[in-house]
FINU-246437 format. One record per residue (C-alpha): x, y, z. Coordinates in steps of 0.05 Angstrom, whole numbers, padded with zeros to 5 digits, always signed. Example, Ala and Ser with C-alpha at 12.3 -4.5 7.8 and 13.67 -1.06 7.14 Angstrom:
// FINU-246437
+00246-00090+00156/+00273-00021+00143/
// end
This chain:
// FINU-246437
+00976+00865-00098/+00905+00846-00054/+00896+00794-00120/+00962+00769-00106/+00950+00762-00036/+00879+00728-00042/+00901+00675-00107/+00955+00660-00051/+00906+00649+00008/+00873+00603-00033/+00920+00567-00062/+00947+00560+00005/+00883+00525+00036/+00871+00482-00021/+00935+00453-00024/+00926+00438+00056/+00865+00403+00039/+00895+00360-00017/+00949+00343+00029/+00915+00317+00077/+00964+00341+00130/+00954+00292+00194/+00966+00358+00236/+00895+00380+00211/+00856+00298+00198/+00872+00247+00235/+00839+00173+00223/+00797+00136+00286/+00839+00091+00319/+00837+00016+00349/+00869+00006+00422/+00913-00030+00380/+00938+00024+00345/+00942+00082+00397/+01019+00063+00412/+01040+00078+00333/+01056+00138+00302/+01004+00175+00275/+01026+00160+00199/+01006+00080+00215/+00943+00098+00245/+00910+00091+00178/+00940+00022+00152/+00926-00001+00225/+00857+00015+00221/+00857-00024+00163/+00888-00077+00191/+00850-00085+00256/+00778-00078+00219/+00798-00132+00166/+00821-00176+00227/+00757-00165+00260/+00706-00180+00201/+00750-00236+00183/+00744-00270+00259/+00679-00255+00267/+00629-00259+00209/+00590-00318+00209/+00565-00337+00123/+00491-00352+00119/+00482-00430+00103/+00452-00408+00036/+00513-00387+00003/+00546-00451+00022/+00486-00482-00015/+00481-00431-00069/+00559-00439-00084/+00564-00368-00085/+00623-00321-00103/+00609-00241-00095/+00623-00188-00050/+00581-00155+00007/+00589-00076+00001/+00587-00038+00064/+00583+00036+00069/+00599+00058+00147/+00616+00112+00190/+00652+00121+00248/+00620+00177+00290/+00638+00228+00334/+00635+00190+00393/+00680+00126+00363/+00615+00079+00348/+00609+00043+00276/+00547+00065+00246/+00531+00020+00183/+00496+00069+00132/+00478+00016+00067/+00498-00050+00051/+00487-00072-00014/+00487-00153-00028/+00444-00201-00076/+00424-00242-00011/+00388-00206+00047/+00418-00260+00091/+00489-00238+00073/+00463-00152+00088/+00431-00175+00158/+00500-00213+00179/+00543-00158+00155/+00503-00105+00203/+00511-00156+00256/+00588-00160+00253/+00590-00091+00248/+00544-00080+00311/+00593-00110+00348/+00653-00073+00329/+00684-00050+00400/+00676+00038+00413/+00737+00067+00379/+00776+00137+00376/+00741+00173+00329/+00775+00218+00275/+00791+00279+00291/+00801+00352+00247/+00831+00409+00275/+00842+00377+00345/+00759+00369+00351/+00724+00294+00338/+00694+00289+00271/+00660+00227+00238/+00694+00189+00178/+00668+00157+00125/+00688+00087+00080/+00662+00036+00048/+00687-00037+00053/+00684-00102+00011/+00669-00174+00043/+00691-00227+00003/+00650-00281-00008/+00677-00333+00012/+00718-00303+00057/+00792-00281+00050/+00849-00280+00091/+00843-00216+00131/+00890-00163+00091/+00889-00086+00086/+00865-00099+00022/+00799-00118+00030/+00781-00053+00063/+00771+00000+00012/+00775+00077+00032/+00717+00120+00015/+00752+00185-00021/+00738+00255-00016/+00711+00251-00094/+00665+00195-00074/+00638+00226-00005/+00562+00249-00020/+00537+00324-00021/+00510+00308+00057/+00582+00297+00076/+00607+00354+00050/+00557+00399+00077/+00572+00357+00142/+00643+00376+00151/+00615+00448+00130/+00623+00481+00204/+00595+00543+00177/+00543+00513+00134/+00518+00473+00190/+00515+00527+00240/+00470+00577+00198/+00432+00530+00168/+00362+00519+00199/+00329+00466+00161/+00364+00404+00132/+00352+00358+00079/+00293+00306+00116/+00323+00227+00113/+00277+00187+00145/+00294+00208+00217/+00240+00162+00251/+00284+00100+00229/+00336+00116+00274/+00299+00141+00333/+00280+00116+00398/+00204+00118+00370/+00168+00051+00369/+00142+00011+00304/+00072+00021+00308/+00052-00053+00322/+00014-00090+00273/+00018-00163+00259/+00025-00150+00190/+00084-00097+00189/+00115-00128+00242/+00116-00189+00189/+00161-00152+00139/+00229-00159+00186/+00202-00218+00234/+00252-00260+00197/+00304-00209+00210/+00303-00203+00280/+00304-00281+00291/+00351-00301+00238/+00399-00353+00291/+00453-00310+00326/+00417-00249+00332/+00410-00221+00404/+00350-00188+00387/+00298-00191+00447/+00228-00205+00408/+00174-00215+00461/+00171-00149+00484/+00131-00100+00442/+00126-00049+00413/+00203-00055+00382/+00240+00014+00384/+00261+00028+00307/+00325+00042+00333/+00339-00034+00353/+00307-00059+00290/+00347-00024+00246/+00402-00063+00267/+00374-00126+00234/+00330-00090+00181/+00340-00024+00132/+00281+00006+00138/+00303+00065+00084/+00322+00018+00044/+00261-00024+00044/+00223+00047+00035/+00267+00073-00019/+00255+00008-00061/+00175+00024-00063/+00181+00096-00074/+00138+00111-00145/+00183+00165-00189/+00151+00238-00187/+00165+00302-00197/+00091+00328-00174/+00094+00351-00095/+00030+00318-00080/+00040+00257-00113/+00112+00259-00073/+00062+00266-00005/+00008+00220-00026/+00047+00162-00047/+00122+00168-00023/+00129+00222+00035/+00098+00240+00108/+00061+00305+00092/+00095+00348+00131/+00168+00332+00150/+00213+00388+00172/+00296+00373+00197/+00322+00431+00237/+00392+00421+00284/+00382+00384+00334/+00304+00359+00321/+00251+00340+00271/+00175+00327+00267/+00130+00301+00216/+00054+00310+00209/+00007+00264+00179/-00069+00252+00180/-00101+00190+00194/-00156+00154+00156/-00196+00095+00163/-00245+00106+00119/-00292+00034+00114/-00353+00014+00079/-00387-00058+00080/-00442-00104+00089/-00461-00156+00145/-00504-00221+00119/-00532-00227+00191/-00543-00153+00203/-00616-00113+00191/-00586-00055+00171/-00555-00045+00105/-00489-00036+00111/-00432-00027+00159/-00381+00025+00165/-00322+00067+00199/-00302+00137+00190/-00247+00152+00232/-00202+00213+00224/-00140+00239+00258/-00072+00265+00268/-00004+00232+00278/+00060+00269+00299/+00132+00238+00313/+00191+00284+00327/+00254+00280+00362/+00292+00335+00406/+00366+00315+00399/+00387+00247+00403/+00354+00219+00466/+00279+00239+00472/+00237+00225+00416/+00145+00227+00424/+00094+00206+00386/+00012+00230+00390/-00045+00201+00345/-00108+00233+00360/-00174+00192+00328/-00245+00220+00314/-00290+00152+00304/-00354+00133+00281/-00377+00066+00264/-00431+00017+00259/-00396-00059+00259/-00422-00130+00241/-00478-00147+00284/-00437-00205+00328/-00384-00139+00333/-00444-00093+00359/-00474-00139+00407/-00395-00158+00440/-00384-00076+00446/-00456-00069+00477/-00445-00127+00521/-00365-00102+00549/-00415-00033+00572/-00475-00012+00606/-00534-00021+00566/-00603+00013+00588/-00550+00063+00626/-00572+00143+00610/-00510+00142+00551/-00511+00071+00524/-00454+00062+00528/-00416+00013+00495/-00337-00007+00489/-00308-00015+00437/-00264-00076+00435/-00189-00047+00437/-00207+00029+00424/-00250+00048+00487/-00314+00076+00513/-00361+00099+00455/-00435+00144+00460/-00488+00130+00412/-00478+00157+00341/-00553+00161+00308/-00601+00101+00324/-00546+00040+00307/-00471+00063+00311/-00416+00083+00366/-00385+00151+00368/-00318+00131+00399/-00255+00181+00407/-00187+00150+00419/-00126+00169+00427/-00040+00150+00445/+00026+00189+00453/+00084+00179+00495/+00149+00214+00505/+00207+00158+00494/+00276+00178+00526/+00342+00144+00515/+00391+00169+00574/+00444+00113+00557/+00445+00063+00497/+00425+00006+00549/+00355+00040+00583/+00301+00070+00545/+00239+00097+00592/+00167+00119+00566/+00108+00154+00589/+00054+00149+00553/-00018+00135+00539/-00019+00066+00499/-00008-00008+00497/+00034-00057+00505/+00045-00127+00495/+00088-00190+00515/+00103-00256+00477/+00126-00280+00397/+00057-00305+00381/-00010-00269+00355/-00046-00280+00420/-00013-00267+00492/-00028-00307+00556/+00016-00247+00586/-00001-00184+00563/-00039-00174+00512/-00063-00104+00460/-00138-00134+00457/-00159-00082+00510/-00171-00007+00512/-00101+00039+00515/-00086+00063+00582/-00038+00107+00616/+00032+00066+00627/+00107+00087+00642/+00150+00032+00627/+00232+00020+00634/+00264-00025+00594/+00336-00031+00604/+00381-00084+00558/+00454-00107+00567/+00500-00173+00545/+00439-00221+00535/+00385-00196+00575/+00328-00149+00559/+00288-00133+00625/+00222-00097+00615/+00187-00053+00676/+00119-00042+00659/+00063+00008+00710/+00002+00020+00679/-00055+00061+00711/-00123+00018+00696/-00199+00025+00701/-00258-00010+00724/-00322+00016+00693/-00378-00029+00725/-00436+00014+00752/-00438-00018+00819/-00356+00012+00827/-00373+00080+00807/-00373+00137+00859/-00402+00190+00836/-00398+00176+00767/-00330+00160+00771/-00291+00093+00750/-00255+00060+00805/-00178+00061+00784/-00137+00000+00791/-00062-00014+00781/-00015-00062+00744/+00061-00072+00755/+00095-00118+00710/+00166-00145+00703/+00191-00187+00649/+00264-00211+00641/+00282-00243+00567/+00352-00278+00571/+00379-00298+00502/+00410-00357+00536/+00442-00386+00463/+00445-00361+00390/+00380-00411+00385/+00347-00410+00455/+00313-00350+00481/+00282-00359+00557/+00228-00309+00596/+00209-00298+00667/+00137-00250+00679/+00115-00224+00744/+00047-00179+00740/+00007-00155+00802/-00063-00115+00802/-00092-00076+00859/-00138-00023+00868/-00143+00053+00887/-00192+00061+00961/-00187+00110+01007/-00135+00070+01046/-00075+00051+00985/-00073+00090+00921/-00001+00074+00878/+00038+00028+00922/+00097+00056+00919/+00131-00018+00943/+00119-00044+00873/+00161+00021+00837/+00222-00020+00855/+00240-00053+00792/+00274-00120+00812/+00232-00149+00875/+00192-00212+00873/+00115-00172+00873/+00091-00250+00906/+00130-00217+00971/+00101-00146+00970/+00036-00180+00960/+00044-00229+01026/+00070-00158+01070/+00018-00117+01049/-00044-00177+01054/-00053-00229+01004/-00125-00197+00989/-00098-00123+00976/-00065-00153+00906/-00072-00203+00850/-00001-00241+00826/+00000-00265+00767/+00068-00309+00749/+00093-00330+00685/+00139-00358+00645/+00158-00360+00558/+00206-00401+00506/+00228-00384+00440/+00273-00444+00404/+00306-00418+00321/+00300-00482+00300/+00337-00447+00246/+00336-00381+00200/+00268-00403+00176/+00230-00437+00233/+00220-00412+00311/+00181-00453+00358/+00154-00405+00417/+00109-00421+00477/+00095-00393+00545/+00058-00403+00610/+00016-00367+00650/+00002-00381+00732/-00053-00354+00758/-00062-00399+00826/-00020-00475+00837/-00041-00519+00892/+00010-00570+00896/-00036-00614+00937/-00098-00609+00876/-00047-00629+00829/-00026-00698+00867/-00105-00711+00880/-00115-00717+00807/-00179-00687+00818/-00186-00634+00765/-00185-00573+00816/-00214-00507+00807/-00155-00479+00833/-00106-00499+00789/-00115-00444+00745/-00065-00431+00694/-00056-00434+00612/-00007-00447+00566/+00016-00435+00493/+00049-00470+00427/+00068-00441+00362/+00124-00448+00309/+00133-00398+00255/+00162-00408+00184/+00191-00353+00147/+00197-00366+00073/+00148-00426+00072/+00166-00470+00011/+00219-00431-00008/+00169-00371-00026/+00215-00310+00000/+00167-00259+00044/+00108-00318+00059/+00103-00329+00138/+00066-00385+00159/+00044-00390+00238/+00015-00445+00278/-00018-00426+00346/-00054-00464+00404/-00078-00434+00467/-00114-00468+00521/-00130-00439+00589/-00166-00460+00643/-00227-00442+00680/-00227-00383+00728/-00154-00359+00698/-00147-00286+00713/-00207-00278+00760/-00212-00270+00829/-00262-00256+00886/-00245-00186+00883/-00279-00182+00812/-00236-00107+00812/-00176-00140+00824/-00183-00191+00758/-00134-00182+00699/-00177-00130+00662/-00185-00061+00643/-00250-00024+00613/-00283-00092+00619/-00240-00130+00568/-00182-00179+00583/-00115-00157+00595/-00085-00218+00558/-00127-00264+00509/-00198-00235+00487/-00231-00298+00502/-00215-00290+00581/-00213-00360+00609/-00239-00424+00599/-00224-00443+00525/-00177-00475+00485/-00164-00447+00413/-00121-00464+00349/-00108-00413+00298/-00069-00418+00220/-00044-00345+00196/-00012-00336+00134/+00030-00262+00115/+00044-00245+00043/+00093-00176+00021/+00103-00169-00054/+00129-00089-00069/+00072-00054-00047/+00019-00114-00045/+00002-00145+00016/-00043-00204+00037/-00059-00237+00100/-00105-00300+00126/-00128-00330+00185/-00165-00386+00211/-00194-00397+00284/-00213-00461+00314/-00236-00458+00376/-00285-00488+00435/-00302-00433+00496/-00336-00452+00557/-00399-00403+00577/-00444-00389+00624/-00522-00394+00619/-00540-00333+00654/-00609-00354+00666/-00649-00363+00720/-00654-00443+00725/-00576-00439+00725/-00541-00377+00740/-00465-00417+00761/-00399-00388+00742/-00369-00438+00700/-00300-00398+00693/-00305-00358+00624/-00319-00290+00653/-00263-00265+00696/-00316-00204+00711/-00346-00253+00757/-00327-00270+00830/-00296-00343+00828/-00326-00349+00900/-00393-00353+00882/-00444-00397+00846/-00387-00448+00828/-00412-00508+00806/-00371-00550+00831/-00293-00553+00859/-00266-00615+00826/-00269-00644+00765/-00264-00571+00728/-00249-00580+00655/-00230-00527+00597/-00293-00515+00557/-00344-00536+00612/-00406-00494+00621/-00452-00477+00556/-00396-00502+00510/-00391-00457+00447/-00355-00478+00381/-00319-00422+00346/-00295-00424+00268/-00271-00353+00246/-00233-00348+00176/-00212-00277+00153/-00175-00256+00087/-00147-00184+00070/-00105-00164+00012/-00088-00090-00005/-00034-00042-00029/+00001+00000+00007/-00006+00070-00016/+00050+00105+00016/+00100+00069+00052/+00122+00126+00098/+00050+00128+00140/+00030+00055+00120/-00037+00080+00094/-00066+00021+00058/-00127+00003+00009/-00155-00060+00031/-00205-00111+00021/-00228-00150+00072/-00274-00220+00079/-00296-00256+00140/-00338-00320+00168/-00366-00329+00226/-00391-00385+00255/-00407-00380+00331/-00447-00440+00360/-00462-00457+00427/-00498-00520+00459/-00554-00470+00484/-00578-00395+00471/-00598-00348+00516/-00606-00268+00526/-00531-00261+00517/-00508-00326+00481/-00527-00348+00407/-00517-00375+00346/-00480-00332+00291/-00471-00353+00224/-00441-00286+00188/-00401-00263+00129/-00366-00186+00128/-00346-00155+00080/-00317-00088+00075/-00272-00050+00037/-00229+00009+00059/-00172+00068+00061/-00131+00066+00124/-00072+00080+00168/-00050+00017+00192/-00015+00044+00266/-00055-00017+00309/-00086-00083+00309/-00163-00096+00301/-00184-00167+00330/-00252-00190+00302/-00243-00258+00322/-00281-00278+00386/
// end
């Protein structure tokens, strides 16, 4: 009889599953389809989704050109909460998969399926035909419970999921509210992506959040294709996986070490041969799906090319009890043996998400603003520093809130051994004003920590002009800085980008035609070409900068655009004009980058017969020993001419921590119109070969 009963119980619920009974499932459902019975809730869904993909997706010009005739396969969800999550997309164009996740990103929220009265995602896959067809319930294709994947039955496994601790890992950091680590060379993988024309991705602000990326670009995908077959667990870690990666409900974490492991050899050093050992920790994680950190932790030795050396020795305090030096974008170092730099570093932040349009940080890092490899705005070049930054993003607009807490390490600033702190507010505001045209509006102001004003708390509100808190609380308590940028998609394989920097405008200057010292301001060009020559993954850019003398300095020398006595924006401070060539190269795993610098900077002589400020070195009061007030030109002073060529290639050895072996070549060629004790000719080759994990950018070329 209990066998009876039990074959009975389960016959029972198996037939109820088979059935499908709408009293248990019900499908998600359009606001044009709430009004129906619940039996035409499915065919409507159908309906309403065709309609939309039909009305709304926009055919790369390509496959016009190309004649094609095929099918885009999308697999999607719809969640819990009614939003269309696109999970793979499978085409022979990448054009066609980056227009299909667009369409689908802009599918309105929806009622999501529900079992048993609670909300449930649901699962299908769908067919776009190329070209397109009339919109039809038959082009929409349901995903069946045969075809659903072991994670979606283990999914809709309440029990399963509840006592289940750990879960199967699936590259969680793509979908977080983590940022890309921001190199120019990653970031050149999906650059196309994000600008393709009729994206409204916001690309001047950096560093991107993975989560808004992967809207554009599959970054498991593009892993998954590089992953080398193994059965061995540590050729799994060394080559495909983060070392340690654990999934429990409701958070995840991976650990990694960090390497960058160099050895090379300087033609214009005396010693031997250069190096770097730096090792370290990185750690990601998320806590639900809202807050999401990050903390690398770096151990550093290193002994650099000789022009390298003598920049770091000149950004410190030589002949100070330490020696110390800085280290150009890393930070204060101690001496390591007779000739190297012992220099710790280290970044984290806690990212948190409250709503899908705001995103806040607080961290220890950098940041940077603009589409080219140099920034007249804000720039990575300098030292990380402690920042909390808001960005918030809705319709067209991305506006970016960025506080960072700064330092001044000059000896004659020091109290008591102790750098003076200084502060920086900046807004930016990035309007996608058409699919093509992209416009942005900077504000920045600096001011310092004294015993009478610490952090202003007038420049915490995020949306006020800082030129007005700067007139109400005296125009010498703060430096403004204004400025402006462009970005034009000339089409999906060329972007022309520019922007402008203001540091001080007198109208009346301008009309004299006089040349003025006070107009002090810079500018930038550069176009971009994706696919150059029709070679898919070759980027081609084209830069020129040019700012004038005396550009981010001011007679408070604390108050100038800089932190640990490097430039907050370009690395050449003021007074220069520049043009640079960089080529990007992604085959599989092989990588290859070059870059050329042209450039002519304006010095000064330093010496006793003339000691004048000629407007390079914003660490100089613009008040004093000017030369002269009119007739100021770019490159005046000891005028220097700068070539710099670099080449890297490499292989990435695992794609999930970016950890790279690379080769890398460089010349030098630094010659100014007269030496002295801190200016002189260089005529240098580097070259070095290494192991390392690519999470930053390393600027040799000043």
């Amino acid at each position: 009889m209990k066998k009876l009963v039990l074959l009975f119980t389960v016959f029972f619920v198996l037939n109820s599953y088979a059935q499908e009974d709408v009293t248990y499932e019900k499908w998600p459902v359009f606001p044009e389809c709430e009004d129906l019975e619940i039996e035409q809730h499915k065919p409507c869904f159908n309906q309403q989704l065709s309609k939309f993909i039909f009305e709304n997706f926009e055919v790369p010009e390509i496959i016009y050109k190309d004649n094609y005739n095929g099918n885009v396969v999308v697999l999607f969800e719809v969640d819990a909460e009614g939003n269309f999550v696109v999970l793979y997309v499978d085409a022979i164009y990448d054009e066609l998969k980056t227009k299909a996740r667009l369409v689908f990103a802009e599918l309105p929220k929806i009622k999501p399926a529900t079992y048993n009265g609670n909300p449930t995602y649901k699962q299908f896959s769908y067919e776009i035909k190329i070209p397109l067809v009339t919109a039809s319930e038959n082009a929409i294709n349901e995903t069946h419970k045969s075809d659903v994947s072991e994670l979606e039955k283990l999914a809709k496994s309440e029990f399963d999921n509840i006592n289940k601790e750990l879960k199967t890992f699936n590259d969680e950091a793509f979908k977080s509210q983590l940022n890309i680590p921001f190199t120019h060379q990653f970031y050149s993988n999906f650059d196309r992506n994000i600008n393709l024309v009729g994206t409204n991705m916001h690309t001047a602000s950096k560093p991107f959040l993975y989560h808004d990326v992967s809207n554009y670009y599959n970054f498991s995908e593009a892993k998954n294709s590089l992953t080398k077959e193994t059965e061995s667990w540590w050729k799994r870690k060394l080559l495909n996986e983060n070392l340690v990666q654990i999934k429990g409900e409701n958070y995840w974490f991976t650990v990694d070490p960090i390497f960058d492991l160099q050895v090379g050899k300087d033609t214009d050093a005396e010693f031997n041969s250069t190096f770097n050992n730096t090792r370290g920790i990185f750690i990601q994680g998320g806590l639900g799906k809202t807050l999401s950190f990050s903390a690398s932790v770096y151990e550093s030795q290193g002994r650099f090319a000789q022009y390298y050396n003598q920049y770091a020795e000149s950004l410190g305090q030589p002949g100070s009890q330490n020696e110390i030096a800085v280290i150009p974008g890393r930070g204060i170092s101690k001496r390591f043996k007779k000739d190297a730099y012992d220099y710790p570093a280290a970044e984290a932040y806690l990212s948190f998400s409250p709503a899908k349009f705001i995103n806040l940080q607080f961290g220890h890092g950098k940041n940077f603003i603009g589409d080219g490899y140099r920034s007249l705005l804000l720039s990575d070049v300098s030292s990380p520093s402690p920042f909390l930054k808001l960005s918030t993003k809705f319709w067209k607009i991305k506006y970016t809130n960025t506080w960072m807490w700064l330092k001044d390490i000059r000896p004659e600033v020091q109290v008591d051994g102790a750098y003076q702190t200084k502060y920086m507010a900046n807004h930016y505001l990035s309007w996608n004003v058409s699919k093509r045209l992209n416009l942005g509006f900077f504000e920045s102001v600096m001011w310092i920590k004294n015993e009478n004003r610490g952090f202003d708390i007038n420049y915490l509100n995020p949306i006020i002009f800082y030129r007005a808190i700067e007139f109400e609380t005296g125009q010498e308590a703060g430096n403004a800085v204004l400025g402006a940028s462009a970005k034009y998609k000339w089409n999906d394989n060329i972007n022309i980008y520019s922007q402008f920097v203001l540091d001080e405008f007198s109208l009346s200057d301008i009309k004299a035609g006089e040349k003025s010292w006070k107009n002090k301001f810079g500018y930038q060009l550069g176009l971009k070409y994706y696919n150059a020559f029709k070679v898919d993954n070759l980027m081609l850019q084209l830069e020129y900068n040019r700012v004038r003398p005396y550009t981010y300095s001011h007679d408070t020398i604390s108050l100038n655009y800089g932190h640990n006595n490097q430039s907050m924006a370009h690395l050449w401070g003021a007074n220069f004009s520049e043009a640079i060539v960089i080529g990007h190269y992604n085959y599989k795993r092989w990588f290859a980058d070059a870059k050329v610098v042209f450039g002519k900077r304006g010095l000064d002589f330093n010496t006793t017969e003339d000691n004048f400020n000629y407007g390079g070195d914003i660490y100089r009061n613009y008040e004093e020993n000017r030369p002269f007030d009119t007739g100021v030109e770019v490159a005046q002073g000891n005028k220097a001419s700068v070539f710099h060529a670099e080449l890297q290639s490499g292989y990435v050895v695992n794609p999930a921590t970016n950890l790279k072996l690379f080769a890398y070549v460089s010349y030098r060629n630094f010659n100014p119109n007269a030496t002295t004790e801190t200016t002189f000719s260089n005529d240098t080759v580097w070259f070095s070969l290494g192991l390392r994990t690519d999470l930053f950018n390393w600027y040799f070329d000043f």
